[in-house]
C-alpha positions in Angstrom: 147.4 50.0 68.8 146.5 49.1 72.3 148.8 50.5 75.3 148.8 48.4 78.3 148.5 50.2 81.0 148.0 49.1 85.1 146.6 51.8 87.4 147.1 51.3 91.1 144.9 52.6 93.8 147.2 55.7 94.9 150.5 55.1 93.1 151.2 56.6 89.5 153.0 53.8 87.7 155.6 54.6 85.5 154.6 53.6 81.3 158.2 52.2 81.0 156.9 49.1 83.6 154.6 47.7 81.1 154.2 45.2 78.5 154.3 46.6 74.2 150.4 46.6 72.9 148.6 44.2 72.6 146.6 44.1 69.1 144.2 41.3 69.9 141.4 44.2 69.6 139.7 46.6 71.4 137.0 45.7 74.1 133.9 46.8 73.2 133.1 50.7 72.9 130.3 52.4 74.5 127.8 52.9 71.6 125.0 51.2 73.3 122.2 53.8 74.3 121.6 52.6 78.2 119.9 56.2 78.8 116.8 54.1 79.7 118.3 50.0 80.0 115.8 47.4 80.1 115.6 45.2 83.8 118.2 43.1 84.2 118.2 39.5 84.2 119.3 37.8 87.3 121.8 34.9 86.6 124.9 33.7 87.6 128.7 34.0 86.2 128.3 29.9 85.7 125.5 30.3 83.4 127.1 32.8 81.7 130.2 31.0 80.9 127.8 27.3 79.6 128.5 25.8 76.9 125.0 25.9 75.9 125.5 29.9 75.6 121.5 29.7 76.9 122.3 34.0 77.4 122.0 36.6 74.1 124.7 38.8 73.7 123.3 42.5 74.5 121.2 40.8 77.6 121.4 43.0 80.3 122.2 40.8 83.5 122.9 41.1 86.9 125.4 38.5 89.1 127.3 38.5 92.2 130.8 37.7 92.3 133.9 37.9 94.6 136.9 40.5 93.2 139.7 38.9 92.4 141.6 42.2 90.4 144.8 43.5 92.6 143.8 46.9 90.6 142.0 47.9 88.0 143.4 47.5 84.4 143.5 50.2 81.6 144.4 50.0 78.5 144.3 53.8 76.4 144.3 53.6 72.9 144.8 57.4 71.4 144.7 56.1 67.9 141.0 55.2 68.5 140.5 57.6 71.5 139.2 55.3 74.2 140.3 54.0 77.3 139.3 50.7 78.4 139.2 49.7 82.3 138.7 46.4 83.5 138.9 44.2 86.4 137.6 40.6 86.7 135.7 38.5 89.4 134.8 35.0 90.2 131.7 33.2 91.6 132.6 31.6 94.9 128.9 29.9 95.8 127.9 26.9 95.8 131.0 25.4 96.5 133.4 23.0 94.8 134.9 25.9 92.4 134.9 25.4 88.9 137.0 26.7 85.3 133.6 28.4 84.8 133.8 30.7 87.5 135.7 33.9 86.2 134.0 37.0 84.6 135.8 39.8 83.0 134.4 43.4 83.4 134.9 45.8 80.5 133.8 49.3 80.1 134.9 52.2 77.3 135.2 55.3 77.4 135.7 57.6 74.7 138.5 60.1 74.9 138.9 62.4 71.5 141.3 65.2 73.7 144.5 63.6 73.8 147.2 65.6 74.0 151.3 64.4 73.9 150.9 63.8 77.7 151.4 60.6 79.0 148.0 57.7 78.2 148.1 56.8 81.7 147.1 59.9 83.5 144.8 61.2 80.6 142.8 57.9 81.2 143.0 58.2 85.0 141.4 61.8 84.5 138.4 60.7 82.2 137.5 58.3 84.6 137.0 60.6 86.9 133.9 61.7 85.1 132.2 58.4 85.4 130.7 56.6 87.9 131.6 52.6 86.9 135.5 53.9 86.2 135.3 55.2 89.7 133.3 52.3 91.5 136.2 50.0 89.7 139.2 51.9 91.3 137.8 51.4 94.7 137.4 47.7 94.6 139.5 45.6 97.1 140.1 42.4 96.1 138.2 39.5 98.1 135.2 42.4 98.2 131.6 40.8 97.2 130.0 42.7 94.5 126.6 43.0 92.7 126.9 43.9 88.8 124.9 45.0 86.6 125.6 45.3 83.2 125.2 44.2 79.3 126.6 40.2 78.7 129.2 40.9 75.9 132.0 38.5 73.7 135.1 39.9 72.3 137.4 38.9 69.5 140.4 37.4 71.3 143.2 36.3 69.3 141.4 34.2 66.9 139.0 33.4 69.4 136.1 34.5 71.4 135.9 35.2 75.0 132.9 36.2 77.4 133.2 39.5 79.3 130.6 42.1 80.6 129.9 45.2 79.2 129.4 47.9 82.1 128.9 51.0 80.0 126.0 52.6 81.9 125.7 49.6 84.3 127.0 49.9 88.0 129.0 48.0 90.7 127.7 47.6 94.2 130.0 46.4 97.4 128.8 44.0 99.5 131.7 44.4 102.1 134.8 41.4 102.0 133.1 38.0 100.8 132.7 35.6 103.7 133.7 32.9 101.1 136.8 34.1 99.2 138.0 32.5 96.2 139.6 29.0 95.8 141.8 28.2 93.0 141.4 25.1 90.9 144.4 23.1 90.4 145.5 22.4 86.9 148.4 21.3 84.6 150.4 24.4 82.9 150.9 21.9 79.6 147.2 22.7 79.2 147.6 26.4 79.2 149.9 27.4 75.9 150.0 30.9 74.9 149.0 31.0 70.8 152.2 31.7 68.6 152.5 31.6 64.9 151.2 33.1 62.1 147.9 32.3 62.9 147.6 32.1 66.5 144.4 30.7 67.9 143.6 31.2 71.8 143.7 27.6 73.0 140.2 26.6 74.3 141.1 26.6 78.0 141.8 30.5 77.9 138.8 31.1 76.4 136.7 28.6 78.8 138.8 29.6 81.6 139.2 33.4 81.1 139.3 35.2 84.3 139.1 31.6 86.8 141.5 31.1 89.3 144.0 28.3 89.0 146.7 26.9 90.5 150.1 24.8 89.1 151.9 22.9 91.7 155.5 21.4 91.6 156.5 23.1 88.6 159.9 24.2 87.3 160.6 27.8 85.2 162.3 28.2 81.8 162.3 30.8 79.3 162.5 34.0 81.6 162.4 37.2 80.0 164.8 39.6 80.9 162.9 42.3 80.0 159.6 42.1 80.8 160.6 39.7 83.8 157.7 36.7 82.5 158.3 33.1 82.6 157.1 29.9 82.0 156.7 27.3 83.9 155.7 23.3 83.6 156.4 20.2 85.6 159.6 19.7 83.4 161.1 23.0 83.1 160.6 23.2 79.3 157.7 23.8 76.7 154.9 22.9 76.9 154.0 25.2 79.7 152.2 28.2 80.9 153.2 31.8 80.4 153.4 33.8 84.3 152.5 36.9 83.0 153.5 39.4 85.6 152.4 42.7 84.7 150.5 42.3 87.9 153.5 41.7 89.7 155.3 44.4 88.2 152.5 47.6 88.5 153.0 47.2 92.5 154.7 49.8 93.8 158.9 48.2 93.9 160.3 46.3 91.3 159.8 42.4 90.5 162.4 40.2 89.0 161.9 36.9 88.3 163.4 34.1 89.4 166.4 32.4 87.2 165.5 29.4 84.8 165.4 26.3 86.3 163.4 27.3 89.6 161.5 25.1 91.2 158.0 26.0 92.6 156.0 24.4 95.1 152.9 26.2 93.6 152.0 29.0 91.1 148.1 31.1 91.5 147.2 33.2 89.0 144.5 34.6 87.2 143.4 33.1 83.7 144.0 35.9 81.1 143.6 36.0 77.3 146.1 39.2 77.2 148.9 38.2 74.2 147.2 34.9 73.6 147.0 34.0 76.7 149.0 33.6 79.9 148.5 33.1 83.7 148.7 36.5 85.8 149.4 35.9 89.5 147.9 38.7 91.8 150.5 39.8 94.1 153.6 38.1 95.6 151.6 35.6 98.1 150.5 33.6 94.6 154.5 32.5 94.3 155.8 30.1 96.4 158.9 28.8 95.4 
């Protein structure tokens, strides 16, 4: 089972903040031998993301793209002994943006001496051994960066979603992008977290996942008292779009939602396939009521 766990930049977060697992399945572990990795192919996230699918899984590639992670994500799972980091990026060039913009990047590392001590810090220390964990802790969101790594899909509730494998690959800064990402706007009706016995990620998470998007004039309902999420349409009732706020809720203070019924002059968030799918806004700024 998957543990959920946000690492911030300085400030140990406490496990009791975050969401249960989720058992979508595990990103991908780190068995490919990248001792000696072929040249990577230049492309761009776009391509990446076509419908054609034109790029073989295993390629290694190399794109650009502009950081749109508050923090890097981990997720530790001791029954397996890995810990997975991630963070995700969007293409900003050429301009209008588009839902095939976003780009997860995924890297595993295996862990096999876990001790009863808490997931998050025994993750934080192994990446300390590893250059990619590291160069993914010191990205700024809004930075520029060149990637190389190995194109990748993942199982994903029922579906399949495109991510980037960075097992032996690297992250290069550029410095802060001089064209910083734009949200597309879109309606929340279109963006239904799966439920059910069979759950199925609806097809605009998966050709969506990690795009920035916007819902404007929208009113909340279903607020969870615990894990403070909410969703949000134009009506105040379902269909809508999970605001998943772990995001919200890793920064250092505590987030509570606002009370049913809220109205919202506009929503940003990042599109996520975490728990079949939900919109994750990246800090406070992407909430304007």
């Amino acid at each position: 089972m998957n543990k959920f766990l946000p690492v911030a930049f300085l400030t140990p977060l406490l496990i009791g903040a975050c969401r249960p697992a989720d058992t979508t399945g595990a990103d991908m572990m780190d068995v490919i031998d990248m001792a000696m990795p072929p040249q990577a192919m230049a492309t761009t996230i776009r391509d990446l993301n076509s419908p054609q699918n034109t790029v073989k899984v295993g390629t290694r590639v190399k794109i650009t793209g502009v950081v749109t992670s508050p923090m890097r994500w981990v997720t530790g799972d001791d029954a397996a002994g890995y810990c997975y980091y991630r963070v995700h990026i969007v293409q900003t060039d050429p301009a209008p943006a588009t839902l095939g913009d976003g780009m997860i990047l995924t890297l595993s590392l295996r862990t096999t001496m876990w001790t009863d001590g808490s997931t998050l810090t025994q993750c934080k220390d192994r990446a300390k051994s590893d250059t990619v964990a590291m160069a993914m802790d010191t990205l700024v969101a809004g930075q520029l960066v060149e990637v190389e790594g190995s194109y990748d899909t993942r199982a994903n509730c029922g579906a399949t979603t495109r991510q980037i494998n960075m097992f032996g690959g690297k992250i290069v800064s550029q410095g802060m992008a001089a064209t910083q990402p734009t949200p597309i706007d879109v309606d929340p009706t279109q963006y239904v977290t799966a439920t059910g016995a069979s759950k199925v990620l609806a097809k605009t998470f998966v050709d969506g996942h990690a795009a920035l998007v916007r819902f404007t004039n929208v009113k909340s309902y279903g607020r969870s008292a615990m894990y403070q999420d909410f969703s949000v349409s134009p009506a105040g009732a379902a269909p809508g779009a999970l605001i998943g706020t772990n995001y919200l809720r890793a920064t250092p203070g505590m987030f509570t939602s606002m009370p049913d019924g809220t109205t919202y002059k506009s929503i940003t968030g990042v599109v996520l396939a975490d728990f079949c799918g939900g919109i994750w806004p990246r800090s406070m700024a992407d909430i304007v009521p």
